[in-house]
C-alpha positions as CSV (number, residue, x, y, z in Angstrom):
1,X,-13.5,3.5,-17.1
2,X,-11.3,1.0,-18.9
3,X,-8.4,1.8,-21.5
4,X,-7.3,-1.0,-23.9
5,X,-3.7,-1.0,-24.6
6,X,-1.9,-2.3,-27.9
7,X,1.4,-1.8,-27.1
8,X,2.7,-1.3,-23.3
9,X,4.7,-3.6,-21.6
10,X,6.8,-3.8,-18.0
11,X,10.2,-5.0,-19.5
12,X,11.3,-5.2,-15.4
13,X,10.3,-5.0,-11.9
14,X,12.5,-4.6,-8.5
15,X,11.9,-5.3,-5.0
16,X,13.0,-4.3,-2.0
17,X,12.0,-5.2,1.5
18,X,12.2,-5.6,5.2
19,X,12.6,-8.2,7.5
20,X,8.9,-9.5,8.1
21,X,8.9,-10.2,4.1
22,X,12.1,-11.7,3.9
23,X,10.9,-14.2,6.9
24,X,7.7,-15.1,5.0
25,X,7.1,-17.3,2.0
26,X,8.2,-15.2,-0.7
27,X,11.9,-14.3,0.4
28,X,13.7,-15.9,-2.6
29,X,11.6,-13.8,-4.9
30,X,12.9,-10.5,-3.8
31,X,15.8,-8.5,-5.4
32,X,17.1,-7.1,-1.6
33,X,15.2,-7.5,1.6
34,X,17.1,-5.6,5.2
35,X,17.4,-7.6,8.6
36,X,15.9,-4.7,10.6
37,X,13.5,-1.4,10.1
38,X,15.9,1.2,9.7
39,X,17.9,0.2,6.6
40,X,20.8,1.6,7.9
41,X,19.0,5.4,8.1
42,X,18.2,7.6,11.7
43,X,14.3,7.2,11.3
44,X,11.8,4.9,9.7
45,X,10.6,7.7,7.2
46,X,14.1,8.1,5.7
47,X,13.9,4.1,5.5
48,X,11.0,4.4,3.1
49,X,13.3,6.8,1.2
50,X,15.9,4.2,1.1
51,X,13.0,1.9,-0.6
52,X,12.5,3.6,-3.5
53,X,15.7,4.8,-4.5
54,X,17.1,1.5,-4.2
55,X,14.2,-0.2,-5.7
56,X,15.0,2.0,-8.7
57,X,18.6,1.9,-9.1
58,X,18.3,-2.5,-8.9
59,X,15.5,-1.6,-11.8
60,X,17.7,0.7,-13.6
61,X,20.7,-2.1,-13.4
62,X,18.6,-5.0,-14.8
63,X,17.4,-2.8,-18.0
64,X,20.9,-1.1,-18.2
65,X,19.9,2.5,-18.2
66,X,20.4,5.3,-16.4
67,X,18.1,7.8,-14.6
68,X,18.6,10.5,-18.0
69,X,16.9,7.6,-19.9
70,X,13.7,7.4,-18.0
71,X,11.2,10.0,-19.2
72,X,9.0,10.2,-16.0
73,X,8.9,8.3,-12.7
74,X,5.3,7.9,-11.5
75,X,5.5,7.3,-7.8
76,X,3.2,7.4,-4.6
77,X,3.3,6.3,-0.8
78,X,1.2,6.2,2.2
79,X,3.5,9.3,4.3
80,X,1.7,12.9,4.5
81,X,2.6,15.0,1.3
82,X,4.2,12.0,-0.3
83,X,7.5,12.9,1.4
84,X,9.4,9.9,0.5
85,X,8.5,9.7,-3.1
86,X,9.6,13.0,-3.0
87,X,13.1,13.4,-1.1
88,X,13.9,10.1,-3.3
89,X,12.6,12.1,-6.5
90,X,15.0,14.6,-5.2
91,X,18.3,12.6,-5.2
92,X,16.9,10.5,-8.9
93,X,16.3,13.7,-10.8
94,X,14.0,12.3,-13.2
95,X,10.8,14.3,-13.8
96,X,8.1,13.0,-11.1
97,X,4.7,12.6,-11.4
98,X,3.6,12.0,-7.5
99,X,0.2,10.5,-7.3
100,X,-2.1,8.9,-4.1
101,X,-4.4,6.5,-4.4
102,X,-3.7,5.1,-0.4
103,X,-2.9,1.2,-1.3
104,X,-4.2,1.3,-4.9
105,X,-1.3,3.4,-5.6
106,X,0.5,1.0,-7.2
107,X,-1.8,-0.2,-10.3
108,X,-2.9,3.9,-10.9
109,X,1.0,4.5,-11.6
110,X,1.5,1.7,-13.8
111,X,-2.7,2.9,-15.7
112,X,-1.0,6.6,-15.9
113,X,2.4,5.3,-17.7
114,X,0.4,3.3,-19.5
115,X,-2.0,5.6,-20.9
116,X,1.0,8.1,-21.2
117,X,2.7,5.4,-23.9
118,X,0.4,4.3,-25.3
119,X,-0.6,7.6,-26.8
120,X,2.9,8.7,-27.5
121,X,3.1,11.2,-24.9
122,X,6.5,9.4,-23.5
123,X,8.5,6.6,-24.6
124,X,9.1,5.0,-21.0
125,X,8.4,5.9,-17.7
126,X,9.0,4.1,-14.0
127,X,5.9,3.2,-11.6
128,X,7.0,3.0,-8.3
129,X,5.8,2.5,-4.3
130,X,6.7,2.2,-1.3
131,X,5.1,1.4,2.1
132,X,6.5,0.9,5.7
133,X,5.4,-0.7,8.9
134,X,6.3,1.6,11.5
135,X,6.3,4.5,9.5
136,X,2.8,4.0,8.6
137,X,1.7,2.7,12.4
138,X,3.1,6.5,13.4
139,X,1.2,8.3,11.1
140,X,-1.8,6.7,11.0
141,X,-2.4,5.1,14.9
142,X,0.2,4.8,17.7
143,X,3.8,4.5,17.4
144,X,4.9,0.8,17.8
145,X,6.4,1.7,21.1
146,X,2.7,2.5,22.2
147,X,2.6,-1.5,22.4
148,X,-1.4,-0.9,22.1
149,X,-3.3,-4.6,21.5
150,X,-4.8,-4.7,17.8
151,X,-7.9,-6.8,16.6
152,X,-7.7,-9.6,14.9
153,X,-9.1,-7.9,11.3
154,X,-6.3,-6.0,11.6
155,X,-4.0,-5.7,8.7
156,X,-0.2,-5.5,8.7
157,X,1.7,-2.6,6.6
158,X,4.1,-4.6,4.5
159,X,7.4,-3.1,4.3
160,X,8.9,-2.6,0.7
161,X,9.5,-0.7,-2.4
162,X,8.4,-1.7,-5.8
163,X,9.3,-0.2,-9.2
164,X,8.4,-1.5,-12.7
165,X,10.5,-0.4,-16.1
166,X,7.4,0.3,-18.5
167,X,7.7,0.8,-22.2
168,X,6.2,0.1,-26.0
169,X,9.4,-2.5,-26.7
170,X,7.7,-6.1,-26.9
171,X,9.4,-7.9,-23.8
172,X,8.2,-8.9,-20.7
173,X,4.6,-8.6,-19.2
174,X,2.4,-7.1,-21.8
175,X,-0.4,-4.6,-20.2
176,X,-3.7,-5.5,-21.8
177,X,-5.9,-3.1,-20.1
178,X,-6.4,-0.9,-17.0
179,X,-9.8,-0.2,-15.4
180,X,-9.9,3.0,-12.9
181,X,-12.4,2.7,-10.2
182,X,-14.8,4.4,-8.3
183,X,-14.9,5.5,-5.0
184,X,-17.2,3.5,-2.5
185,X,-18.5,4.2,0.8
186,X,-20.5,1.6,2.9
187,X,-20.6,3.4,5.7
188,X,-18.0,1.1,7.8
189,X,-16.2,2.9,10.6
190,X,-13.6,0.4,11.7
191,X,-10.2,1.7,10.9
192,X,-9.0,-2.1,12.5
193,X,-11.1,-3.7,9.5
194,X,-9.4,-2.3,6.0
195,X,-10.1,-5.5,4.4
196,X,-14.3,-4.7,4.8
197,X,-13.3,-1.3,4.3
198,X,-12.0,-1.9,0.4
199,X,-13.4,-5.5,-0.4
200,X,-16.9,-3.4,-2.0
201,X,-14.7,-1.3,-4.0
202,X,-12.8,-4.0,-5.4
203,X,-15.9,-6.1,-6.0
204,X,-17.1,-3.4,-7.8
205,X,-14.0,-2.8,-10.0
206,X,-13.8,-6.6,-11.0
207,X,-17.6,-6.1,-12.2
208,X,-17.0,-3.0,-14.2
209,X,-13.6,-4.2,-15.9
210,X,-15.5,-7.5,-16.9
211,X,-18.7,-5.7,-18.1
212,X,-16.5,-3.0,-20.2
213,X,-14.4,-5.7,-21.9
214,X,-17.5,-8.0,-22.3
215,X,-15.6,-10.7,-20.8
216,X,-16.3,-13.6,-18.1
217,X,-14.2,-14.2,-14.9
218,X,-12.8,-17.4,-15.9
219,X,-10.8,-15.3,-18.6
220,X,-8.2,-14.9,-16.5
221,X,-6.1,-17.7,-14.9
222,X,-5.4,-15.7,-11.9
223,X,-7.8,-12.7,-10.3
224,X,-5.6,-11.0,-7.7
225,X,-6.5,-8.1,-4.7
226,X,-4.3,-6.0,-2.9
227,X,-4.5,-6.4,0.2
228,X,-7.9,-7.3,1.8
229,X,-6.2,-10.1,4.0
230,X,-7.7,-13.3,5.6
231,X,-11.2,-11.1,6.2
232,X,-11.3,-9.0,3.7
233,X,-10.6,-12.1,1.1
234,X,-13.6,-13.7,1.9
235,X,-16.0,-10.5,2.2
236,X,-14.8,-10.0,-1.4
237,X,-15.9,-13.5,-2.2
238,X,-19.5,-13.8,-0.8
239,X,-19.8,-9.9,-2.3
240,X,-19.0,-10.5,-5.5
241,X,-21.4,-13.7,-5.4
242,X,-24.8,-11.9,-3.4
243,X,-24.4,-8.3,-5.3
244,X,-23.2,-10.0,-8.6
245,X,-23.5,-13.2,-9.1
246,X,-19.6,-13.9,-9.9
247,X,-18.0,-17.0,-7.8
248,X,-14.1,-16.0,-7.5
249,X,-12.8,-19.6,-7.7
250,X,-9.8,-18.1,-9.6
251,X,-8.9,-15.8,-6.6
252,X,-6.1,-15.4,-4.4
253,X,-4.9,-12.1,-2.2
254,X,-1.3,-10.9,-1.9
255,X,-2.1,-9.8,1.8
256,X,-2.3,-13.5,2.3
257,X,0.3,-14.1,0.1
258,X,3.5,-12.4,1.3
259,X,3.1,-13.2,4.9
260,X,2.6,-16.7,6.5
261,X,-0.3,-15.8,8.8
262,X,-0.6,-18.6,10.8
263,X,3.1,-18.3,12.1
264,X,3.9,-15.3,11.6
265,X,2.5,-11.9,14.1
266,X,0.8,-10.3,11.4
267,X,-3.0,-10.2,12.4
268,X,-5.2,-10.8,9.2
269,X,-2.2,-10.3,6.8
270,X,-0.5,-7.7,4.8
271,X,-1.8,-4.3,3.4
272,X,0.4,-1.1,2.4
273,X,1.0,0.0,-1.1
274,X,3.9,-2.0,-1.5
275,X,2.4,-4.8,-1.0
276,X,0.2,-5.8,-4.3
277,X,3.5,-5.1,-6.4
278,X,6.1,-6.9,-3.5
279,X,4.0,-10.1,-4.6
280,X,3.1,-9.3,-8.5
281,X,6.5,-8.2,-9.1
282,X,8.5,-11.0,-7.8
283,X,6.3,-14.5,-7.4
284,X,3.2,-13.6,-9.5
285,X,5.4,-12.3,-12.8
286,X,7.9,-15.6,-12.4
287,X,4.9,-17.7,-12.7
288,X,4.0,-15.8,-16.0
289,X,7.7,-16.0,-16.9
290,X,7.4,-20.1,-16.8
291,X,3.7,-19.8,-18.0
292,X,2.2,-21.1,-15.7
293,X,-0.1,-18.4,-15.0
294,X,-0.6,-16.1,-18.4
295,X,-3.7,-13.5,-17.7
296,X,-4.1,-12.3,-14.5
297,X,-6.2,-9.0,-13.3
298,X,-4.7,-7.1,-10.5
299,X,-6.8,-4.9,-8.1
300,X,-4.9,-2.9,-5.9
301,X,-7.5,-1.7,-3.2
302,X,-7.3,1.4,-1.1
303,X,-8.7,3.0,1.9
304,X,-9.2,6.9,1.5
305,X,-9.2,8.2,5.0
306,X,-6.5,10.1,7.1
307,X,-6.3,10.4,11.1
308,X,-8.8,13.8,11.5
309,X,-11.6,11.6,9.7
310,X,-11.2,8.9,11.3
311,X,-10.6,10.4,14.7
312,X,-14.6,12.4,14.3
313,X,-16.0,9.1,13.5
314,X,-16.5,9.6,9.5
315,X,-17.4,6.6,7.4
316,X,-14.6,5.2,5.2
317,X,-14.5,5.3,1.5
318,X,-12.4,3.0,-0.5
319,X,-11.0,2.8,-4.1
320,X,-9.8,0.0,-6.5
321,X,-8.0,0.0,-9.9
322,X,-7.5,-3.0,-12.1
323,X,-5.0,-4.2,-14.7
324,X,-4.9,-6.4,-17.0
325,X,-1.8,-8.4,-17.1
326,X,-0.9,-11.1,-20.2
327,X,2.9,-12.9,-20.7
328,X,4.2,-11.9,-24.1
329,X,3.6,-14.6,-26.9
């Protein structure tokens, strides 16, 4: 399902990361970035915290508002029962919307507070998310003390926290349209292989956002994933070409974006919520800023599993929602 928008826009973004993203290629893009895990907190889940809430209050500073300005903060993470968008909800105090969508949360906050403007409902609203390493290797395999070898397809949670400032006042990064996707399953196992895991979902987002607008792929200067990484980008390209005849030549992936894979110990590249918005937010938007770039589609991909399925052997199923991004003329 795609909604068209007439009059959304994200006035501002912040970023906030930690020290594997502030050693890639993208450091100088980034608002803050921390030298070690903890962020000056006792445990990596009260580091995540830290993420948001200061992801917001750099946000809040660049738009010169306070949190009693903000009608709604839509915000999701990858930790059981959202717990740090929610102990950060607690210290904001702006009414929360939590929401999940695993690594797609990112664009389905930003298609909620979109659709939530662009009807009237609100006047502004705050998408954020929030991933971290270690946090995210406890939950979901071993601890990082475990020291247990990876394979190769492996993808590396990024580190960060990401809010954008949207509203209806023309400034900015216009938001042209939002597709919501559908949940696919394609029967792959491999919890070491996200990017084959999610690349059908998004291949068949892309699809339905282009047939519901009635437009072609070379529309958009830039098409942009997730986080499929080195494996998962190139699954999404022979995919899109054998099940729909579409050649991504216009294509790039922020897993393969943020990191520097071939020097850096990141396996097949970033994945994580945060890490779609880490790279839209900072380098992508100040390409649109200098126009070099001005229509790009974001797909933020997700893997829909948690440790008891995958632990019994269940297939994974994967979402993907698209956004349509445009600079302001």
């Amino acid at each position: 399902m795609t909604f068209k928008y007439n009059n959304v826009y994200i006035n501002d973004s912040a970023t906030v990361t930690g020290p594997y993203e502030s050693n890639g290629p993208l450091s100088k893009y980034f608002d803050k970035s921390y030298d070690d895990l903890y962020f000056g907190t006792k445990t990596w889940e009260l580091a995540e915290v830290k993420l948001i809430e200061e992801s917001i209050d750099i946000l809040l500073n660049k738009i010169s508002k306070t949190r009693f300005d903000i009608n709604v903060l839509i915000s999701g993470d990858l930790l059981n029962q959202l717990v740090a968008t929610n102990y950060a909800a607690s210290s904001l105090g702006i009414p929360l919307i939590g929401i999940y969508g695993a690594c797609s949360t990112s664009v389905l906050g930003l298609i909620i507070a979109a659709n939530m403007i662009e009807s009237g409902q609100i006047k502004n609203a705050i998408a954020s998310t929030s991933s971290h390493n270690n946090a995210a290797e406890k939950q979901f395999r071993y601890p990082t003390e475990y020291g247990g070898p990876k394979r190769k397809t492996t993808t590396f949670t990024a580190t960060g926290g990401a809010s954008a400032y949207l509203s209806s006042y023309k400034k900015g990064i216009k938001v042209e349209s939002g597709t919501l996707g559908t949940v696919v399953d394609l029967g792959i196992t491999d919890v070491y292989h996200m990017g084959a895991v999610m690349a059908p979902a998004a291949a068949k987002t892309i699809y339905d956002h282009l047939r519901e607008t009635k437009r072609e792929i070379g529309y958009y200067d830039l098409i942009l994933t997730g986080d499929l990484g080195i494996y998962g980008k190139e699954i999404l390209k022979d995919y899109m070409l054998s099940e729909y005849n579409i050649d991504l030549k216009n294509y790039d992936d922020c897993g393969t974006i943020i990191y520097d894979v071939s020097k850096q110990p990141v396996y097949a590249g970033a994945s994580g919520p945060a890490c779609a918005p880490l790279v839209t937010y900072s380098y992508i938007f100040n390409k649109m800023y200098k126009r070099e770039i001005k229509r790009v589609l974001l797909i933020a991909t997700g893997a829909l599993m948690n440790t008891t399925m995958v632990n019994t052997k269940n297939t994974i199923p994967a979402i993907a929602h698209a956004i349509s991004l445009e600079v302001v003329e």
